[in-house]
N, C-alpha and C positions, 0 to 999 in steps of 0.2 A: 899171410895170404888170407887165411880165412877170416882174419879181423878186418878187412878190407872189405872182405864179402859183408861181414857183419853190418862194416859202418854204411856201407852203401845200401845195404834193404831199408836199415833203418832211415837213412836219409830218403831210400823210395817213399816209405811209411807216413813220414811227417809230409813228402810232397802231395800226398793221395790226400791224406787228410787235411793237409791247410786247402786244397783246389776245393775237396768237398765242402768245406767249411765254408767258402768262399761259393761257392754254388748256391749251399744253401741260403746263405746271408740275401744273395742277389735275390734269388726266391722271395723269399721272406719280405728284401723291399719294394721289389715288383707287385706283389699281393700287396700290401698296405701303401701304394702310391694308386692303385688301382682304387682300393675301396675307398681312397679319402676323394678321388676322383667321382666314383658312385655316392658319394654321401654330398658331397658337393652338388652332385645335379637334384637328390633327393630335397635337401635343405634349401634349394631354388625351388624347388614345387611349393614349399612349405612357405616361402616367405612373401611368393608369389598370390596362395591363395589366403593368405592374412592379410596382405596389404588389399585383397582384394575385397577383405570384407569392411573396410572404410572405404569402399565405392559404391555400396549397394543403395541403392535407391529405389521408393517408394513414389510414384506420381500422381497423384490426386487431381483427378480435372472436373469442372461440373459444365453439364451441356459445349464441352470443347473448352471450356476456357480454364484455363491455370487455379488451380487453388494453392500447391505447394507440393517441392520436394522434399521428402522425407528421408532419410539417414539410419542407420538401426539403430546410434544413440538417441533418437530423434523416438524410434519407437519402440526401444527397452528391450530391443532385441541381439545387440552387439555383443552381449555376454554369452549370450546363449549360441551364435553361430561362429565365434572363434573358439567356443569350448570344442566345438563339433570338428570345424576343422583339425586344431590340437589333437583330437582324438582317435587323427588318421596318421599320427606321424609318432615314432616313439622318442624317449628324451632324448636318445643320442639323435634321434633326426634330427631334431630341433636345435642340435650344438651348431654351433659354427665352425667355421671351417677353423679359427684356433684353436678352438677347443677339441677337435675331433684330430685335429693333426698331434693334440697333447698324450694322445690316450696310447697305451701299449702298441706292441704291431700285434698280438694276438687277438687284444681287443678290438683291434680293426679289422681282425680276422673273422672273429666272431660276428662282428656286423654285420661283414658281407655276406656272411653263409645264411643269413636271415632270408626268408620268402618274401621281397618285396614285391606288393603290386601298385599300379598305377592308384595315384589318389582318386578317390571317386568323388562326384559332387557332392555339394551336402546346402540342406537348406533349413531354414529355421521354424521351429517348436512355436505357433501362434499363441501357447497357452500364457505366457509371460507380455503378451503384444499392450502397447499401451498406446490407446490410441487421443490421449489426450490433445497432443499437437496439433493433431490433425482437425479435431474438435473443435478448439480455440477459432483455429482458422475459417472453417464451415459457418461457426454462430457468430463469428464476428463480420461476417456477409448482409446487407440489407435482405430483410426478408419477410413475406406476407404470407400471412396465415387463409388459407382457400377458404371462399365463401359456398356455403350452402345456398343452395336452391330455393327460393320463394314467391309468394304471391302477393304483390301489392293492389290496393286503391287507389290509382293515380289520375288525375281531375277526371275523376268518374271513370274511370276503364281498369278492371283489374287486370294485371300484368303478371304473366311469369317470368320469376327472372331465373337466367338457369346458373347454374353452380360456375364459379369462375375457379380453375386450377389455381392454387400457391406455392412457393418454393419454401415452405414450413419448413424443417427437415424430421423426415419418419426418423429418427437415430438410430432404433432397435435393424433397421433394416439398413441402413448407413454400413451399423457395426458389422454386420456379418458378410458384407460385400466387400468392406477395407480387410479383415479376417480372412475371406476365402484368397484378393487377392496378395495377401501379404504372403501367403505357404506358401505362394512361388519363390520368393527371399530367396537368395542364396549363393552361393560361389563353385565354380569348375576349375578344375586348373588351367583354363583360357582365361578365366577372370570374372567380374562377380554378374550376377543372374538379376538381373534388375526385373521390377511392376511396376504396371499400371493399372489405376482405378478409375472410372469415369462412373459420377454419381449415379446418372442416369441409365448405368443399364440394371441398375436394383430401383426396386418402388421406394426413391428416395426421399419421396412427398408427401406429406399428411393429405391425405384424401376428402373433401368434402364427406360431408357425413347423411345431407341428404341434397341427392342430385332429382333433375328434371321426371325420372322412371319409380324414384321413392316417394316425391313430392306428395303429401297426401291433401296438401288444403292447395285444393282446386279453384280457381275462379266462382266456379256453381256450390263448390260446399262452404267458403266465406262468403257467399255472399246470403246462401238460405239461413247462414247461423246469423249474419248482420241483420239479417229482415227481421228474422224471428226478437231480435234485441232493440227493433228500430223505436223510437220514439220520439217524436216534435212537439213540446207543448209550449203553445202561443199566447203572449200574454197583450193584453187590447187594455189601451187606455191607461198604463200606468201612472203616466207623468201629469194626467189632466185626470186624474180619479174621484178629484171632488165635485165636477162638471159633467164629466159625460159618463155613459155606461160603459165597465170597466169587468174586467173577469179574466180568465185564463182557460183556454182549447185545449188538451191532448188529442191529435190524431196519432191510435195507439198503431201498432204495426198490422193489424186487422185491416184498419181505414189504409194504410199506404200500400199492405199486399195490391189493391187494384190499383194505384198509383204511377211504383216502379215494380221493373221486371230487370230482366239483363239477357242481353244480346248474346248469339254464341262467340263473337268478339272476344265477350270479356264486357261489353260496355253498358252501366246502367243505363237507363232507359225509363223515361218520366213522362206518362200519359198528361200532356199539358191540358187536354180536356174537362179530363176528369179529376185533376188537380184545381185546374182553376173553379169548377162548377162545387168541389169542397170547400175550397176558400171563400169563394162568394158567400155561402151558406151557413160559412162561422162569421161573417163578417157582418151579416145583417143586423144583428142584435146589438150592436157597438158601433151603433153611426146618433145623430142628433139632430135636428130639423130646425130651424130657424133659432138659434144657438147665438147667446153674445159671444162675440169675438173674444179667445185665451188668450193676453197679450201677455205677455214674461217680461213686467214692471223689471227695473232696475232697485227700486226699493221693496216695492211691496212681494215680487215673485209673480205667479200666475195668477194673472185678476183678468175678472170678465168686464168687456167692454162694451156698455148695452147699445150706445149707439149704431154698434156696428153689427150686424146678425149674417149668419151662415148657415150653410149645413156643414155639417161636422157630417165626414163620414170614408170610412178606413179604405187608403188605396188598397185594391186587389192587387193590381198589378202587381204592385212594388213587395205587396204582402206572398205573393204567389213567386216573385222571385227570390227572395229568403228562403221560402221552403224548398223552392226547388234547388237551389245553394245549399242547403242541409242537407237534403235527401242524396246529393253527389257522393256526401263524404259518408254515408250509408253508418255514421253513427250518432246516436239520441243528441238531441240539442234543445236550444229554446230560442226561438227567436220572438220579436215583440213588433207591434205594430202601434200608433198613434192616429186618431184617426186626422183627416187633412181638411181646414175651412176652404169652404170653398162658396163663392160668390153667387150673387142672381144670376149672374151670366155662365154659369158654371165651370167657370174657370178657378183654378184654386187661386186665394187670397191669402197674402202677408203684406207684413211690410219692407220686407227684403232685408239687405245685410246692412243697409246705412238708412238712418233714423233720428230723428229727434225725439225725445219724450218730453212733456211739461206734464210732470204729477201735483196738482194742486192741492191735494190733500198733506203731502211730506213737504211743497213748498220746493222742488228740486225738479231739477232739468237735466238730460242726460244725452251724449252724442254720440252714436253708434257709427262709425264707418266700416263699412269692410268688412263688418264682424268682428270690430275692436272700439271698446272703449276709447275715445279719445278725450270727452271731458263729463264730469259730473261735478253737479255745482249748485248751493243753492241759489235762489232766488226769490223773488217779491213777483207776487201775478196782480189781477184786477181787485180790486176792495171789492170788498162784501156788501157794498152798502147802494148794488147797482150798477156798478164799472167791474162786474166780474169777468173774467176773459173768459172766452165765450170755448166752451167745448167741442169736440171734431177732430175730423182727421182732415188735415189740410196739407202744402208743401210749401214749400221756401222761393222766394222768387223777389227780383227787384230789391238787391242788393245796395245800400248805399253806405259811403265812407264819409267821415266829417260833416256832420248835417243838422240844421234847425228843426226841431217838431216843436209844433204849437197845437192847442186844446182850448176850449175855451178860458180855460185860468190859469194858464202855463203857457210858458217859452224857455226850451231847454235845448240843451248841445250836447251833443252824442258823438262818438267816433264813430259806431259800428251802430248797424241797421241794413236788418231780413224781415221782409214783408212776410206774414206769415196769411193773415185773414183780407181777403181783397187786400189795399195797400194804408190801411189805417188802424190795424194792429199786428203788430211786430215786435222782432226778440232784441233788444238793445243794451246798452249797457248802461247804466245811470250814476255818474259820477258823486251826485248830490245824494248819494246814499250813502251809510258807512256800516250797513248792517242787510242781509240779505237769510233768507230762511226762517225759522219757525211762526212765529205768528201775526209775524209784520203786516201783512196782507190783509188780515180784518179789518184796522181803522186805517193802517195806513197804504194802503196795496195802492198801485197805480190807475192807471183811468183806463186799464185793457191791454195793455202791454205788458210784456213779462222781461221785467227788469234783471236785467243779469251782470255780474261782477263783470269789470273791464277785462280782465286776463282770462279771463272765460269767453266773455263774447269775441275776442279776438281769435281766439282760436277757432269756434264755430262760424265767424263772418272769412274764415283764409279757410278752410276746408267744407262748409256744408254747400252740396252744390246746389242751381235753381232745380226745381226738382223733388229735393230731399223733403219724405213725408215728414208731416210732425204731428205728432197723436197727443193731445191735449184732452188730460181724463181729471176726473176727480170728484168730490159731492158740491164744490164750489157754493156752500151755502152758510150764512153767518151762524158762529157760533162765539160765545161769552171768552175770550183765552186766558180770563185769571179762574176758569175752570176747568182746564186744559184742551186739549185740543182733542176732540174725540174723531177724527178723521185719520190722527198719524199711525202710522205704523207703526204697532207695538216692539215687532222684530225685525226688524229691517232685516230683507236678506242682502241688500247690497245698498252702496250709496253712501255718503257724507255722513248721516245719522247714524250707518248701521258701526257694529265693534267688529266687524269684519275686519281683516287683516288685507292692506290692500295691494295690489302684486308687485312684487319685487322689482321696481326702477321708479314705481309711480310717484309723480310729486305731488306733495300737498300743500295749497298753498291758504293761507289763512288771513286773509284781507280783513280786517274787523271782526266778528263775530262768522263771518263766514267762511267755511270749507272748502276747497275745491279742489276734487284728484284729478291731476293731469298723467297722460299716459306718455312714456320716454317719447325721444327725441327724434327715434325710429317711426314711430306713429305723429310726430306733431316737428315736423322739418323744420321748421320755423323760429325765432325769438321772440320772446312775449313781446308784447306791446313798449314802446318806449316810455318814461314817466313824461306826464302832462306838460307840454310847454315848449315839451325838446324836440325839435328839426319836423314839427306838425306839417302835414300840406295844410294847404289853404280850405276851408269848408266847401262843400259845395253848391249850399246854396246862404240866404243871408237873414237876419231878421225878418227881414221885411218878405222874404218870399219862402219862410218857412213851410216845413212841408206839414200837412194837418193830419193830423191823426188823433185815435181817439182821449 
């Protein structure tokens, strides 16, 4: 009986203790299904706000528009705010749920019993910030540099101009605007903490340096420092100095102080009275009274021409608007004045832009159109021995083609004939020659006509119109020629004789002994003459009703 008792406590014994045993076990796995349950939501916070630190973004805009999104690899900052977050979770937070489900139940026990709080937000350390990206992107922007404020001279009115704003970029002030808002960077456990930067609300622009309120050179203060520096000096008579009275004026800034002034405008201002009553008064002493005409030979240069007399003497007018054209631009210059022939009738005199020359002393004729060379050429004038061609300024008129002249000991046929002196002496061509220029003209000169190569006179009988003066100069008096010619020109400054270099297209053509520069095809439209015989009109008049000349 009492072994029975015995066996049955003990069998109570081992039932008490396997239930507890079994209690406790349940326990034990209720607790560590629980904390792997709690480590589970902890390691979602954690993975939550790492992945949220590859969303953080940086927005850069300048006056509203886009520059670029920035990334924290983008700004050197990725290491630095997943350290931060890391630093809120311990290693076992950081396990995975394999590895956390690997660990003991006590060690999951211990876990639990840990003080955990809510992750707090965390945002990023600017001291590592790099803000080169973003830099790249700024200066690879079109962009101008602000202009400073100043004062110009502009056709006579000085102008302020005022400072014009640039989008330079200030950097130093850039930097510390992308810096203040980059600290906002960061991540919450809703997820990551984005900025924005717009360039415009830091002084993100290099500033002029001096604006309209600093400007110190005022309209009145460049203009008193120009006056005080002004100076004009006029120079009279350069180009005709071996002729007329010639010299050089300064009106120093003394003479101009009563001159110009300046308006509160801004705009010089030029006492035309008292300008012009100065000019006059430098002008007097550089004029010339009954003066031979300066004519500007083709060979010779500037020669005086006795039979033609003028007064020489310097446009004011023209002289007084130079100055006042200098005095605009309020700094020293020089201007020049010539003085202008001008006739009995007081009109001024030239012989305009289209001309003929016959220089009897070089033996050379020259044809001015336009203001362009078109032919230079010698030729044969009147003999020496009383058929000299007769000197003057005449013009052209009474054109003829294919024609008889006769003289008393001559009967000759011509293409080309210009009435130059009433209609019996004239510029023609004369076939019966084979030499033209140097000193032919003493025994053998013609009887008052000036004999001119054929491809020369063709082009002055198709282009010189009636009209057209011709200034025949020269000493026209006999001289010995096996003792040279003491009339030529030593230096020819232009013309067939001279070594001048002739301009670039001009043809020279060299018929016998003589020269002739023809100018291109631009100036001379035309084909030379055809050779003698080929497809001629018919003359126009006959032997028998030749025309007479001298």
């Amino acid at each position: 009986m009492k072994k029975h008792r015995a066996l049955w406590v003990i069998i109570i014994v081992i039932v008490v203790l396997a239930a507890a045993a079994a209690g406790g076990w349940y326990w034990l796995s209720s607790n560590a299904a629980q904390a792997e349950l709690a480590h589970r939501a902890v390691y979602a916070q954690y993975e939550a706000m790492t992945a949220a630190v590859d969303q953080v973004t940086l927005t850069v805009t300048e006056d509203g528009s886009p520059v670029g999104e920035y990334d924290l690899q983008a700004l050197g900052l990725y290491d630095d705010l997943t350290g931060k977050v890391a630093a809120q979770f311990s290693e076992t937070d950081r396990m995975t749920d394999v590895q956390f489900a690997a660990l003991t139940i006590k060690e999951k026990q211990d876990w639990a019993k840990r003080n955990f709080s809510a992750p707090y937000a965390c945002t990023v350390s600017t001291d590592k910030l790099d803000t080169a990206a973003v830099l790249a992107d700024l200066r690879s922007m079109k962009r101008a540099a602000a202009e400073n404020a100043y004062t110009v001279l502009e056709d006579g009115v000085y102008t302020v101009h005022a400072e014009v704003p640039g989008n330079e970029l200030n950097e130093s002030a850039v930097l510390d605007g992308l810096r203040a808002s980059a600290a906002s960077l960061g991540v919450t456990a809703d997820g990551p903490q984005d900025a924005a930067f717009e360039l415009t609300s830091v002084d993100c622009y290099k500033q002029p340096e001096i604006t309209t309120a600093t400007l110190r050179d005022t309209p009145d203060s460049l203009f008193r420092k120009a006056l005080a520096e002004l100076e004009i000096k006029v120079t009279f008579n350069a180009d005709t100095a071996q002729y007329l009275p010639h010299g050089e004026e300064t009106l120093t800034s003394h003479d101009l102080a009563s001159i110009v002034d300046l308006d509160p405008d801004g705009t010089v201002t030029v006492d035309e009275k008292v300008l012009s009553e100065k000019v006059s008064k430098l002008a007097e002493g550089y004029s010339k009274q009954d003066a031979p005409f300066l004519f500007d030979s083709w060979v010779k240069g500037l020669t005086e021409i006795r039979f033609i007399t003028c007064d020489y003497r310097i446009d004011v007018q023209s002289l007084t608007e130079q100055i006042r054209t200098q005095l605009l631009t309020m700094q020293p210059g020089s201007v020049s004045a010539e003085a202008v022939c001008y006739g009995k009738d007081g009109k001024p005199f030239s012989l305009g832009d289209s001309y003929i020359e016959v220089d009897f002393d070089n033996q050379q004729m020259t044809f001015i159109k336009d203001g362009r060379l078109v032919v230079n050429t010698n030729i044969v004038t009147g003999a020496l021995n009383g058929h000299q061609t007769p000197t003057g300024l005449y013009e052209t008129h009474g054109k003829e083609h294919d024609v008889w002249l006769k003289g008393d000991d001559y009967l000759v046929f011509v293409k080309y004939w210009v009435s130059v002196v009433g209609d019996i002496i004239g510029l023609h061509d004369a076939s019966w020659r084979s030499n033209f220029g140097a000193s032919f003209y003493v025994y053998g000169g013609s009887h008052g006509c000036v004999n001119t190569p054929e491809e020369a006179m063709a082009l002055i009988w198709n282009l010189a119109e009636d009209g057209t003066p011709v200034l025949m100069h020269g000493a026209n008096e006999w001289y010995e020629p096996a003792n040279g010619n003491p009339r030529e020109t030593k230096d020819p400054a232009r013309g067939t004789t001279s070594k001048v270099t002739v301009p670039n297209g001009t043809r020279v053509l060299e018929p016998g002994s003589s020269r002739i520069e023809i100018q291109p095809d631009d100036v001379v439209p035309f084909a030379l003459p055809k050779e003698a015989g080929q497809d001629e009109d018919p003359p126009t008049n006959t032997t028998d009703t030749a025309k007479p000349v001298s």
